[in-house]
N, C-alpha and C positions, 0 to 999 in steps of 0.2 A: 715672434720670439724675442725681439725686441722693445716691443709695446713700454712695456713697464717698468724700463730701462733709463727709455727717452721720458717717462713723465717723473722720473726722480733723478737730482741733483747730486752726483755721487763725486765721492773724495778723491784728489787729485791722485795721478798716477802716476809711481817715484819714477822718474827720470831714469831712462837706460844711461851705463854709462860707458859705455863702448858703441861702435860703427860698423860696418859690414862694408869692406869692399871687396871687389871681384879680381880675382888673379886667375891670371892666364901663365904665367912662369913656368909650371908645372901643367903640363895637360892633364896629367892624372887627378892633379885637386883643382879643376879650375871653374870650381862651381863657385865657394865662396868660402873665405876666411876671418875670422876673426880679427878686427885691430884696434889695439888701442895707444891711443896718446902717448909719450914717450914722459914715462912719471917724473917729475921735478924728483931733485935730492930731498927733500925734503916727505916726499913721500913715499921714498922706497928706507931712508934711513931718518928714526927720525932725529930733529932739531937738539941743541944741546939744550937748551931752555925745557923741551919736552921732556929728554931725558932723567933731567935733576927735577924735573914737577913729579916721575914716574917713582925717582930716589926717594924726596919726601914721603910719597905717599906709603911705600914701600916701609920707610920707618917710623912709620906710625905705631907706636906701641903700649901707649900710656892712654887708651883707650877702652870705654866702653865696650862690653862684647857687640851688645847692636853696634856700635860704629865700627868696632875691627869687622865685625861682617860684611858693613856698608862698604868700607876701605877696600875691604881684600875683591869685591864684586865690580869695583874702577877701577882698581889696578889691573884685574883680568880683563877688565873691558878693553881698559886704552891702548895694554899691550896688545889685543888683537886686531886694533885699530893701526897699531902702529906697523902692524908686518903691510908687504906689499900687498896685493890683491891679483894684480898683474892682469894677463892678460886671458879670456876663457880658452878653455883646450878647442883647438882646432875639432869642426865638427866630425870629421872623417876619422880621429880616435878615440872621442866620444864611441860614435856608432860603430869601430872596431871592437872597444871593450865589449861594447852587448852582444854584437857577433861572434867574440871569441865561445857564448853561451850556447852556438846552435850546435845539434848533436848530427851530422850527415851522415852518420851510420840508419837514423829512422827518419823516415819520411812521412811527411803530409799531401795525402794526392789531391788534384783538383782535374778534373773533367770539363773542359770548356770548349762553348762552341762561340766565334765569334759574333755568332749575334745576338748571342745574350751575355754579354763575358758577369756584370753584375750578378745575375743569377743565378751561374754555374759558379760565383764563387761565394755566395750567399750558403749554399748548400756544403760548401768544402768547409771553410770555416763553422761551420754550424754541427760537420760530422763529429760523432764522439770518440772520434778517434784522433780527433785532429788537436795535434800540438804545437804552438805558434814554435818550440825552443826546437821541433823539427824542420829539416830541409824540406823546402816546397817541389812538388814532380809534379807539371803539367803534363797534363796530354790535350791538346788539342782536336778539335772536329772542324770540318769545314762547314760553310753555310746549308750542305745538303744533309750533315750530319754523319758523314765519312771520316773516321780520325785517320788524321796526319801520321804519318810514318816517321815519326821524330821522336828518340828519346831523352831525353832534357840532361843534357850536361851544362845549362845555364841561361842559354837562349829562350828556351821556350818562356820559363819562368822570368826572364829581363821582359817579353814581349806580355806575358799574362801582366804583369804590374803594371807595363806601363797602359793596357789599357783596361786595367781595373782603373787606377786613379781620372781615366778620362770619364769612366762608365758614371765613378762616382759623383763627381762635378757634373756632372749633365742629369741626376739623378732627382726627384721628388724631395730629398731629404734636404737638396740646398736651393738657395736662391740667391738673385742678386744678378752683381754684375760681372761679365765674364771674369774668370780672374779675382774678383774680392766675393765670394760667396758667403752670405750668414746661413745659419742650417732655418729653414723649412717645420712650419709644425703639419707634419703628415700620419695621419692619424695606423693607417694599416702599417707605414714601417716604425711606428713606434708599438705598434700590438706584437709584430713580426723581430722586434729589439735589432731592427738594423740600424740603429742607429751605433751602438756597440761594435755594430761589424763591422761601419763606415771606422771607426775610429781605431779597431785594432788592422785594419785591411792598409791604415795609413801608415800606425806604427811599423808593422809585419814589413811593409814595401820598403821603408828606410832601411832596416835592419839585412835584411832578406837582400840587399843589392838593388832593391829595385829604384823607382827614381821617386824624386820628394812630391808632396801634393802638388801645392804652388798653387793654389785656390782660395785658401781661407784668406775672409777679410781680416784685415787688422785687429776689427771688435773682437771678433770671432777667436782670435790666436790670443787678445789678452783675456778672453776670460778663466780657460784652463789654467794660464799661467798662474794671474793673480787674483782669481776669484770671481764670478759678476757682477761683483759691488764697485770694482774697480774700472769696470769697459764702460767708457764712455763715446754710445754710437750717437750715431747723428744721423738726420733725416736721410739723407744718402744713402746711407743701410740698409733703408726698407726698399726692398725691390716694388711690390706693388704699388705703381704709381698712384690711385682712388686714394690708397690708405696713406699715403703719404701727403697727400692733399688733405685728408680729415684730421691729421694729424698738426699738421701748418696751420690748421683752424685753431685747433687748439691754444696752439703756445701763440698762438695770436692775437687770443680773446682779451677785449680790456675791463666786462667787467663776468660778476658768476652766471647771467642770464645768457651770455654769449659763451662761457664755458659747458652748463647744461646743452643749450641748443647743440653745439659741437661735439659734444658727447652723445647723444642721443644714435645717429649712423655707426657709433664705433661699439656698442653692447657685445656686440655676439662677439667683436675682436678682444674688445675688454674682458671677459668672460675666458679667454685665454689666456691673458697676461700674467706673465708673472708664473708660466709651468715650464721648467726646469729640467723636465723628467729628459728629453731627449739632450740635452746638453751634457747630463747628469751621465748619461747612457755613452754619449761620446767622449768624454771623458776617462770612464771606466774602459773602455775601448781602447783610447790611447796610452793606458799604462800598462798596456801589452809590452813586454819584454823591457819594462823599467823604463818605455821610453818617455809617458808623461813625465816621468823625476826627472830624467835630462834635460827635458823642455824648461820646467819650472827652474830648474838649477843655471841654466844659459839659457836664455831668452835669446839672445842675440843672437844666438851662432843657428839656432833654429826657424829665429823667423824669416831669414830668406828660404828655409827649407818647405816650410807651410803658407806662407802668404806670396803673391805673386811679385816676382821678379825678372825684369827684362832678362831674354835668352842672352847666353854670352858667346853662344856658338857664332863664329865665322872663319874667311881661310885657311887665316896662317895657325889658329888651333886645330883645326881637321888636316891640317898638312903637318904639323909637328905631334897631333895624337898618332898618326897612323904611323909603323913601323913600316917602312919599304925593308921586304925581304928581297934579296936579287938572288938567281938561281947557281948551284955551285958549279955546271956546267958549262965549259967555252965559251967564245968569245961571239958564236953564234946569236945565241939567249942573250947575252948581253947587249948587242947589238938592236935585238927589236925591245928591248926592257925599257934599252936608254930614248929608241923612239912615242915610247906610252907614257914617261913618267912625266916628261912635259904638257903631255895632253890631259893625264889625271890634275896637274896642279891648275893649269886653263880652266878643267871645266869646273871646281871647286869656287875658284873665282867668279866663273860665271854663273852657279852657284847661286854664290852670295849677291848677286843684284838681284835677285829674282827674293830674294828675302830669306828670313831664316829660316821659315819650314821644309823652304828645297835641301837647305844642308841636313836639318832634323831628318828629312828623309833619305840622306846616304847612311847615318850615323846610324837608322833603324833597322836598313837593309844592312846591313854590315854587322851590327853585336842586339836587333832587337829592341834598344832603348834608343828615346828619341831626345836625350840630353846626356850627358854624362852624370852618373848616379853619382850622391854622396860619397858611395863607398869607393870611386871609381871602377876600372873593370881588373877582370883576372880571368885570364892574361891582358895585355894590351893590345888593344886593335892594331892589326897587321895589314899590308897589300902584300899579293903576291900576283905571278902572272899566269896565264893560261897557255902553255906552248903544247903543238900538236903530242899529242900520245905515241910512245914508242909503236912501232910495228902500223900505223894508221894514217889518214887524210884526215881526221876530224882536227875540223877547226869550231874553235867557238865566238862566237860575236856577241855573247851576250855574256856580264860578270856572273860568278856563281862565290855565294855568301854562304858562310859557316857561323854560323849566331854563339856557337857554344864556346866555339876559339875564337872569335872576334875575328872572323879572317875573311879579308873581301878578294876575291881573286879576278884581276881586269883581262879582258881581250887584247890579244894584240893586233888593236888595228894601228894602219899607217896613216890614217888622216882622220882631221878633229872631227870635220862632218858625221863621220863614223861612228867615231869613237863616242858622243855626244849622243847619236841618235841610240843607237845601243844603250846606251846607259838609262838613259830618258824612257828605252823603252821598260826594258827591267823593274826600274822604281817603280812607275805607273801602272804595274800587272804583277806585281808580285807582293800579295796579301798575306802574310804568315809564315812560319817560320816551316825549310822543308820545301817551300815552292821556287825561292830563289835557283834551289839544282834543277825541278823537275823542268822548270820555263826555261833554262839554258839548255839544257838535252834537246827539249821540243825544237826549239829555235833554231840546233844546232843543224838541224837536216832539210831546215825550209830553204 
């Protein structure tokens, strides 16, 4: 897909002019923001010298109609030049605006079984029924093909996205390196136009709450932006290593006898260079719900959303995302609350040495998605506690997660060993949304 890319010299690409850093301030937007340089005076108002060039021009009037034309075409120009530009809208009201478009009164279903999630959603998007400006209704099956007793008030459909976007990346249509993928020429999902479906399954997930790709390479993000004329990849982009050795022959050759010879292994690759059709296709996919225009329109506030960026998940943001709810009854419940909430902040820390996927996996078991979406969540991840049942003995040892309210609810054990083991066990067995309860009832009577 790139072939014909790397053997032409293509025109530089204008300089972004803003940066992306990560903020944690806010849990709720602490994926990533917009920043830009703090404008000199002279760029947000302009110069007096500017101003009286703009006066002149302005009084030009003893002119030719061609040049009152020309005149009046710089003066519009500069004045537009002269306003600020400022900084691009935070992504998170970008991708409110397009969401305020979804209608949750109609639904778009999808039938999914985990071990095909790309497939079962190949078929949802493909039905004629299906409306991306509609709310998504997962129903889940399990691997034996038993659906889940879950009705999707948000969870189901946070967990279908987040592992659509993995199914994607791991899919025939991309290649590369984990993390910076170029798309794949695959001959049956360009017959099958899944290429359109990777593309709008991406936009659909932004918008829809779900979480961002975080795959595409660099090349790859600037070509929708600004064209394929403008991506300039580099041998590192070809995942297959043979072809990227035949290719090093090439730009290596000093005279046309050693250009021929170098060429001669690459026919049947050459023979593909230069087709479009699936990029064309993903493309067309990502201007699902206006979102290609947003992209092209901010580059910057999107490309940490599409191309790979370090997680930003650790501690003290999963201890300031989560709301501690304490219970409105005596000093009883309060009593073993205030012995658990020390144990929940320990084992979060401890956690975090084990690296980021152990916290990505509280954050899943808890609301379903294993970062926090662009959109962030609604409601906001809660804890609460598990205290025995009026009229009973049932105690539980294991948490039990609500995906739809974001609401993880902890045992009350007395010691961290416990406390630890329980929880460790939970994450570890509980695959989908709906088994977090059924695995804490079982567990409750072992």
């Amino acid at each position: 897909m790139i072939i014909s890319a790397l053997l032409i010299s293509p025109p530089d690409q204008p300089p972004s002019s803003a940066i992306q850093i990560s903020s944690d301030s806010d849990p709720q937007n602490s994926t990533t923001e917009s920043y830009c340089p703090v404008p000199s005076t002279s760029t947000n108002q302009p110069s007096t010298n500017y101003n009286n060039y703009l006066s002149v021009v302005a009084a030009l009037s003893d002119v030719s109609t061609d040049e009152e034309e020309l005149n009046h075409a710089i003066f519009a120009s500069l004045q537009s030049e002269s306003r600020s530009t400022g900084c691009p809208p935070a992504v998170k009201d970008i991708l409110e605006e397009l969401a305020s478009k979804i209608n949750f009164k109609m639904k778009s279903k999808f039938n999914i079984s985990r071990s095909n999630v790309l497939d079962g959603a190949i078929r949802g998007f493909k039905r004629g029924s299906y409306d991306p400006h509609y709310n998504i209704m997962v129903r889940f099956s399990d691997d034996m093909g038993f659906p889940e007793e879950a009705i999707d008030l948000g969870g189901p459909k946070r967990e279908f996205l987040r592992l659509l976007m993995d199914a994607l990346s791991q899919s025939s249509m991309f290649e590369g390196e984990e993390g910076k993928t170029d798309l794949a020429l695959d001959s049956i999902a360009m017959r099958e136009d899944r290429y359109f479906i990777a593309g709008r399954a991406i936009a659909v997930s932004l918008v829809h709450g779900g979480p961002p790709a975080c795959f595409l390479s660099p090349t790859l993000f600037t070509r929708p932006v600004n064209g394929p004329d403008f991506a300039k990849p580099i041998l590192e982009d070809i995942a297959d290593g043979d072809l990227r050795e035949k290719i090093k022959m090439i730009a290596e050759s000093k005279t046309i006898e050693d250009i021929r010879a170098a060429t001669i292994p690459l026919e049947e690759y050459l023979a593909s260079a230069g087709c479009l059709r699936p990029l064309r296709r993903f493309q067309d996919g990502l201007r699902t719900l206006e979102v290609l225009d947003k992209i092209q329109a901010y580059p910057e506030s999107f490309h940490p959303l599409l191309c790979w960026v370090p997680s930003t998940l650790n501690t003290n943001l999963l201890d300031e995302f989560f709301i501690i709810h304490r219970s409105e009854e005596g000093p009883n419940k309060w009593t073993a609350e205030d012995a658990v909430i020390p144990l929940w902040r320990d084992y979060l820390s401890d956690a975090e040495t084990q690296g980021t996927e152990k916290l990505a996996s509280i954050l899943i078991f808890a609301t379903g998605a294993s970062r926090i979406p662009p959109l962030g969540f609604s409601p906001r991840p809660s804890v609460e506690f598990l205290h025995k049942e009026h009229g009973t003995d049932t105690t539980y040892k294991l948490p039990i997660a609500n995906t739809c309210i974001n609401c993880l609810k902890l045992p009350l054990h007395t010691t961290y060993n416990d406390f630890q083991e329980n929880i460790d066990f939970a994450l570890d067995n509980t695959h989908g949304f709906g088994f977090a309860y059924i695995v804490s009832l079982v567990y409750v009577s072992m």
